[in-house]
C-alpha positions, 0 to 999 in steps of 0.5 A: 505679380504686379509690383506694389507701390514702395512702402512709406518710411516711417513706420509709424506712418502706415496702418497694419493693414493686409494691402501693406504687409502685402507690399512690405512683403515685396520690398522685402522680398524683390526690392534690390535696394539693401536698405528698402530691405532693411526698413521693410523688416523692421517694419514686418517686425513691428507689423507682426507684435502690433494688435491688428496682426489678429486681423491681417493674419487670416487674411493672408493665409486665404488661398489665393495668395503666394507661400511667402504671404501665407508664411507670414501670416502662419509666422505673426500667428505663431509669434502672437500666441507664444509671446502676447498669450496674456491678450488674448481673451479666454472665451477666444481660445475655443474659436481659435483653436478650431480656426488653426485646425481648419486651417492646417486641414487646408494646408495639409496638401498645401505648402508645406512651410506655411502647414509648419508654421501653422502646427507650431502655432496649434503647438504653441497654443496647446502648450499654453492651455495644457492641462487645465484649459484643454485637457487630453490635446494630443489625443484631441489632435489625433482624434480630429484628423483620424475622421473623415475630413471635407475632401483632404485625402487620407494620407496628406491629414496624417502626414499633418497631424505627425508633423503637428505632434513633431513640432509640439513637442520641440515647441515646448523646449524653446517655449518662453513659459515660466518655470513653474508652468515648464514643470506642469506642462512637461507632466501633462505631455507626459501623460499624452505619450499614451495617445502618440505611442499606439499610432506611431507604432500603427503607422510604422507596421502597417506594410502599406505605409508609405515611406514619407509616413513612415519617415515622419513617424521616426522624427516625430519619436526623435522629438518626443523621446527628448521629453524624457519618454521613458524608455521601457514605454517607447521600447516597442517602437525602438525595436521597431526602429532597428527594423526600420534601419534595413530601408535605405530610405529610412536608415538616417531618420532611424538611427537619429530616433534610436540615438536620441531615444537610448542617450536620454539621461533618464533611460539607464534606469530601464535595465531590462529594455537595455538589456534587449537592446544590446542584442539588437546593436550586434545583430546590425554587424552584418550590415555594417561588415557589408556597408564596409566592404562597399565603402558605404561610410554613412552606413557605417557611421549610422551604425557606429552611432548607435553602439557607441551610444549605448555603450557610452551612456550605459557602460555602467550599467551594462557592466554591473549585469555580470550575467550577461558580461558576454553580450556586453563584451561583444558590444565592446568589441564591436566598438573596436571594430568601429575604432579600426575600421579600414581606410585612412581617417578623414579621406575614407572614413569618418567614423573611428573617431566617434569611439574615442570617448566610449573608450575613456568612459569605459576604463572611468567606470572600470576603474571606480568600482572597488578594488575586488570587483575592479580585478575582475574585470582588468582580467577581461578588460585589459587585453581588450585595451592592449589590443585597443593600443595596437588597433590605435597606433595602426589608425595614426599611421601616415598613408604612403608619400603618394596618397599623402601627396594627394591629400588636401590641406584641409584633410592634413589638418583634420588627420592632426587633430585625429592623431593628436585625439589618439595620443591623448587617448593613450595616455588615458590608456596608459593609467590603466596598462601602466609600465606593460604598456611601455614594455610592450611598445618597446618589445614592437619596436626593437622587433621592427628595427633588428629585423633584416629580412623584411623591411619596415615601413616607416609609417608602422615605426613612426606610429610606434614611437608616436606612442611612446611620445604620447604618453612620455609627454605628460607622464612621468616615465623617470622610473620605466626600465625600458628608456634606456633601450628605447634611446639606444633604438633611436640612433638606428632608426632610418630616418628617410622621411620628414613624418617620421623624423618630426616624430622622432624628435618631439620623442627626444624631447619628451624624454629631456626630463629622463636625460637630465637624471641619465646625462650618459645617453645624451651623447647618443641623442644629441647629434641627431638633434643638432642635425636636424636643426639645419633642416628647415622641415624639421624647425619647430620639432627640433627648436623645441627639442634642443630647447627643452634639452638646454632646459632641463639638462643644462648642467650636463652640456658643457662638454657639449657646449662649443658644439651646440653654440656653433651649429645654432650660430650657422643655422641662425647665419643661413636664417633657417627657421622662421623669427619664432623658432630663432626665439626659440633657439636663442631661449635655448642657447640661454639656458645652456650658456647659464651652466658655463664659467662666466669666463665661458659664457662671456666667449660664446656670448661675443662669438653669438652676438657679434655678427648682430651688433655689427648688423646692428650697427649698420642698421642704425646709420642708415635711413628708416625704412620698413625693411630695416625696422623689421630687421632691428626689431628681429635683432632686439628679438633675438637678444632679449630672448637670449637674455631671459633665459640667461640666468648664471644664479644656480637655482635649481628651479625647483625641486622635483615635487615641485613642494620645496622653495627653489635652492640656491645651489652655489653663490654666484661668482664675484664681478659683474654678470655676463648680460650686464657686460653684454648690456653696457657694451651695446647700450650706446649702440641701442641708444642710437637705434632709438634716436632715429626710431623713437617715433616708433612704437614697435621699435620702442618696445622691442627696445624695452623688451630687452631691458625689461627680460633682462631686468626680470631674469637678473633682478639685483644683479642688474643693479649696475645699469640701473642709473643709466637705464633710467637716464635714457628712459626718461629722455625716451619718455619725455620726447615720446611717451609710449606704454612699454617706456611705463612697463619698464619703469614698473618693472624698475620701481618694483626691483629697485625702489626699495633699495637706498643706493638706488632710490635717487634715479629710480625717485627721479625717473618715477617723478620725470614720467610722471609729469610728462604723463600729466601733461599727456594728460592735460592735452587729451588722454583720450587717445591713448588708453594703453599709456594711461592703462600702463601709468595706472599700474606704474602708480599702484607699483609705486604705492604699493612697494615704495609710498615715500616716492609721493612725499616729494615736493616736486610731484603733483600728487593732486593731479595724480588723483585726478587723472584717476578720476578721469581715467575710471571713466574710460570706455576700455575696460583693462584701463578702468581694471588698472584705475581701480587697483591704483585707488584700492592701493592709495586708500590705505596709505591715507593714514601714513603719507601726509600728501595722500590723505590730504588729496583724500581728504578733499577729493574723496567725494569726486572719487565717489561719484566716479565709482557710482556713476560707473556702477550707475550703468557707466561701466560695463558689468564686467567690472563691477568687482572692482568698483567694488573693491574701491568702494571696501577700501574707502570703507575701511580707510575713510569710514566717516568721510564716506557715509557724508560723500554717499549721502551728498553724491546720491542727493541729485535725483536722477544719479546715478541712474533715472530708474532708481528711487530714493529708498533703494539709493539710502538702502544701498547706502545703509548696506554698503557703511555696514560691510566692513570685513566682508569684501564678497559681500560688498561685491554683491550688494555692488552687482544687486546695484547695479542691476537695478539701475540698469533695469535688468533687476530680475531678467534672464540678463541677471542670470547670467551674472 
């Protein structure tokens, strides 16, 4: 093929002519040059919806041409019928019609992409003359290839005319036709199924059909069943599938028509067909037995397919025949040959984990029928679901170390995920089976661990206690009388394996909630846990478990404290567990230190802190460098998770119902708490660290993230600090403002503000940042979004608990505003979020606080035009609930004030968008002044809004709202 000149770039330079699409095609095609690419497609595109494509398109479908061209030309067909249909001319659609089916006779030996192309087309057009333009088109189509065609063999027409009553149907479902005529046109292909249905099935039993024919008949039923095709009128071409499934060369085409006809919504209400189906799916267990043997796992998955497809979409259904309850139970038990199905999952089968939902359905529907008929079947269902359990817990066990080895990581991964599917299906199982199912897990166990004369492996005891995990996890099992034996067992399991270790931990975990009210076992628990801590295998099952451990039974650890504070303090020396996991611990060893005397705490607290601060100390003399910030950010880790959780208030956090307020079990002792000691001792060694890394916004925040813990944890009993706090975060503040320095202030005026001895540095500290950020920005805020984000928030704290702070001679309160007004123009959405709830808090307090009202007073109109320039289309759409919000405050707050600046900031034509009149601007208005209690209603008329001006009024972008 010779190379055609480059097409011009401006596509509006060029004519849509065949020679140019021809070269367009090329450079699209052949050309290297990514960009020449680039143009040519959006020229093709432009080239494809422009008038002339009437013209080119036939051209490049003439037979001498190359596929590629062909297809564009089928393709610019397609695209002018299904979406430009309105141009085209009513006395054009018979010559149309006929040229679409000369041209796929032509193509049917052809190439068969340009052939589907062309049927889509033929479908498209079809669609849009259906059913009153071209009534009976199916048998039309049907008609017109079953006569003797110029030359076409036989079977090159009919494989045409399955592949056009393939995509006709598939066609209708991406179709853009509106509603109305959805409805109309899904009636009339309805009624064509008469014409499609004998054919199929003609063409599937005649015993010199080839294959090919044969295949395309069970894709072209796959499509048409999706159309609702009631089931009981395609039963005979269902069984015909089932016959189909022993042809290899058939097999997956069969099952896909079988699933895809038995799972539409419509088909339960044929109980007859179903109940001839079920048969069916059992007979297929010999060819599933054999696809087993010869590890023929797509067979095997196809026919899994099929009976858990039944039985999932029509276990009701099914069920209520209680006539044929037999065949139904041995479709059941079919599936749970499929859910223990030899080999490990993923490696040497796939299929188990399809039945995973038949079972959750199955127990749904058993369980909502009403109590009498619900006995009936517990007394066929429940041993079914106790073998179920056993057949579960063999699939989740580990294969051998060495097949283990060999496994990928990928396949590790997928093996997770698998288990973590049977566990949740246990616990599902488990509202069934209830305590028995526990009862029975333990009877297997104690089995397996006193039994000396085999020995056991360790996957099947791993398995088992796997199970007891999943479902003590979620589960209440406080009231299970076999815990305690279950807590005496796991001290003589042989733990050789880390698998099996993993598990037995996160089992103990489980079970912290049942130690807290049966604290004389925990002795018998305990050391394992703590031994399993300085094994790096085991980090995050074992962390987590002594956390949940110092969690729940804190008040029962001191006589086991000194213990646990010294193997915590060795492992986190040899730096075992990766920096979450010493989070963790540290979060742990919170918890526990918070049930000692303050005595006690105060000694464990130096004894754990000091090799830190002595680091620390270190750290802060020498030179920043990347190695040591990490290290100083890993130790204020380390301290401010041991803060949060470091709580000696005894509250019982909250009652066991969870309905009653948290009780204050004991006042706190007298004297300063334990982490403000702890806190003033180091203060001046984290005001140096700060010096030389105030540059730093990490360091910064993980400085603040101290305090900041430290302040949520302790709230009044911080109260000490509070002074000096502040001091060291204005200076912080003042030589580089950063967004965590304004958390911690939020944090501060929320707690303290409202406290009289605390008022004046709280007033001071407030006042200092917020200059420092007027100033920020004075210069340019633009770059910072997190700090304005974070000083808009501060600013609606401060309102929001304390408003006299904004009587204060020495603050801008002005400029306050006006940095709002500049910041609801910000691109970044959560800042705009924080803006407004600043604006929804001021509002209120135009009436108390003098200095508020009058910046209200003067400014209001600019607040307007702020909130209607964003919901004009400055903003993106995400936010128009909050501008909403603004817009109620100002309603409720300054009625009169805002009917004047609605009326004075819509005047300008072309505000807040060029696509709204002045009637919709005045009607929006009227709606707006009229809501003044119903805040979801201002909401909507808010979106209403904004839609208009975007243009989006009424498009399928409005419905996703």
């Amino acid at each position: 093929m010779e190379t055609p000149g480059r097409i011009v770039t401006s596509p509006g330079a060029l004519d849509f002519t065949v020679e140019n699409v021809e070269k367009a095609l090329h450079q699209l095609y052949y050309d290297p040059n990514i960009e020449n690419k680039n143009l040519a497609q959006k020229w093709l595109m432009q080239a494809q919806v422009s008038p002339q494509a009437w013209q080119f398109s036939w051209a490049l479908l003439s037979p001498e041409k190359v596929p590629e061209i062909q297809y564009f030309g089928a393709s610019a067909l397609h695209t002018k019928i299904s979406r430009y249909w309105s141009d085209i001319p009513t006395d054009q659609y018979e010559s149309l019609k006929s040229q679409l089916f000369s041209q796929i006779a032509c193509f049917s030996s052809g190439s068969k992409m340009v052939l589907t192309r062309l049927c889509v087309a033929l479908a498209s057009l079809a669609l849009n003359t259906m059913p009153e333009a071209w009534p009976g088109a199916v048998a039309e189509m049907v008609r017109v290839f079953q006569e003797e065609g110029g030359g076409v063999d036989g079977r090159a027409r009919c494989l045409a005319l399955l592949e056009l009553l393939t995509v006709l149907p598939e066609e209708f479902q991406t179709s853009r036709l509106p509603q109305y005529r959805k409805g109309q046109v899904r009636g009339a292909l309805g009624r064509e199924w008469g014409s499609v249905c004998p054919l199929l099935q003609q063409l599937l039993r005649r015993t010199d059909s080839p294959g090919a024919v044969k295949a395309r008949v069970l894709r072209c039923l796959s499509s048409w069943v999706l159309l609702d095709v009631p089931l009981n009128e395609s039963e005979g071409l269902v069984h015909d599938c089932f016959s189909a499934l022993s042809d290899p060369e058939l097999f997956d085409t069969a099952v896909e028509a079988i699933v895809n006809a038995i799972s539409q919504p419509d088909s339960q209400r044929y109980v007859n067909t179903l109940l001839k189906l079920v048969p069916r799916v059992l007979a297929l267990q010999d060819q599933l037995r054999e696809a087993v043997q010869n590890g023929d796992m797509e067979t095997c998955h196809g026919i899994c397919r099929i009976a858990v497809t039944l039985g999932e979409n029509h276990s009701r259904t099914l069920l209520e025949q209680v006539d044929h309850w037999q065949s139904f139970l041995a479709l059941v038990n079919m599936i749970m040959f499929c859910t223990g199905i030899p080999g490990h999952y993923p490696v040497n089968e796939t299929t188990s984990s399809l039945t995973l939902t038949f079972w959750y359905t199955l127990q749904d529907e058993i369980m909502s029928f009403e109590s009498d008929k619900q006995a009936v079947y517990l007394q066929v269902y429940r041993p079914v679901y106790f073998q179920l359990v056993d057949v579960l817990l063999h699939k989740a066990q580990f294969p051998s170390d060495q097949e283990y080895a060999s496994w990928s990581s990928d396949e590790k991964e997928q093996f997770r995920i698998y288990r973590v599917d049977i566990s949740d299906t246990l616990m599902y199982v488990y509202e069934m089976l209830g305590a028995e199912l526990l009862s029975n897990l333990y009877d297997k166990l104690g089995r397996l661990l006193t039994n000396t004369e085999q020995p056991t492996s360790w996957q099947h005891t791993e398995a088992l206690l796997y199970g007891f995990q999943s479902i003590a996890e979620t589960i209440d099992v406080n009231y299970s009388d076999v815990i305690p034996g279950l807590i005496g067992l796991i001290p003589r399991i042989n733990i050789t394996n880390v698998q099996l270790a993993d598990t037995v931990m996160f089992t103990i975990g489980a079970l912290a909630e049942w130690l807290a009210d049966h604290p004389v076992m925990l002795s018998s628990v305990l050391p394992l846990v703590l031994q399993a801590l300085g094994n790096p295998d085991l980090s995050v099952s074992s962390v987590s478990t002594l956390k949940k451990i110092c969690r729940e039974c804190k008040y029962d650890l001191p006589p086991y404290a000194t213990n646990i504070v010294a193997v915590s303090q060795e492992v986190l020396i040899k730096q075992i567990h990766k920096t979450s996991q010493c989070m963790w611990l540290m979060q742990a060893l919170g918890f526990l230190l918070s049930a000692l005397p303050v005595e006690d705490i105060l000694r464990n607290l130096h004894s754990l802190i000091t090799p830190y601060i002595q680091q620390l100390e270190k750290l802060a003399d020498e030179t920043p460098n990347p190695s040591n910030k990490l290290a100083i950010i890993h130790i204020l880790g380390l301290l401010s998770n041991l803060f949060t959780t470091l709580d000696i208030s005894k509250q019982d956090d909250e009652s066991s119902d969870g309905s009653a307020p948290p009780v204050k079990a004991t006042p706190p002792p007298p004297g300063p708490n334990p982490v403000v000691v702890v806190l003033q001792q180091v203060f001046a060694l984290i005001q140096k660290v700060l010096s030389k890394w105030l540059n730093d916004s990490q360091v910064v925040e993980a400085v603040c993230a101290i305090f900041e813990k430290s302040v949520k944890t302790l709230l009044h009993d911080f109260a000490p600090m509070v002074s000096q706090l502040s001091e060291m975060l204005g200076q912080m503040y003042s030589t580089i403002p950063q967004a965590s320095a304004l958390d911690l202030t939020r944090q501060m005026v929320h707690i303290f503000a409202s406290e009289t001895d605390h008022f004046p540095p709280i007033k001071a500290l407030f006042e200092l940042v917020t200059s420092v950020t007027l100033s920020v920005f004075q210069q340019g805020p633009r770059d910072h979004p997190d700090i304005v984000d974070s000083f808009m928030q501060l600013q609606a704290q401060a309102l929001k608990r304390k408003p006299d702070l904004f009587l204060s001679e020495s603050l801008d309160v002005k400029a306050v505003f006006h940095c709002g007004i500049l910041s609801l123009k910000f691109p970044e959405a959560p800042t705009v979020k924080s803006t407004c709830l600043f604006f929804t808090e001021l509002l209120p307090h135009c009436s108390d606080v003098p200095p508020l009202a009058r910046v209200v007073q003067e400014d209001g109109k600019l607040l307007v035009q702020a909130v209607l320039e964003g919901i004009g289309g400055g903003a993106s759409r995400s936010l128009m609930d909050q501008f909403a919000e603004v817009l109620f405050s100002l309603n409720k707050h300054c009625f009169s004030l805002l009917a004047v600046w609605l009326k004075e900031a819509l005047q300008p034509p072309g505000f807040p968008s060029s696509r709204i009149t002045t009637e919709q601007k005045d009607n929006f208005s009227q709606q707006i002044l009229r809501e003044r209690v119903n805040k979801r209603r201002v909401k909507d008329i808010v979106k209403e809004f904004t839609l208009l001006c975007r243009g989006l009024h009424g498009t399928e972008y409005a419905a996703e709202y």
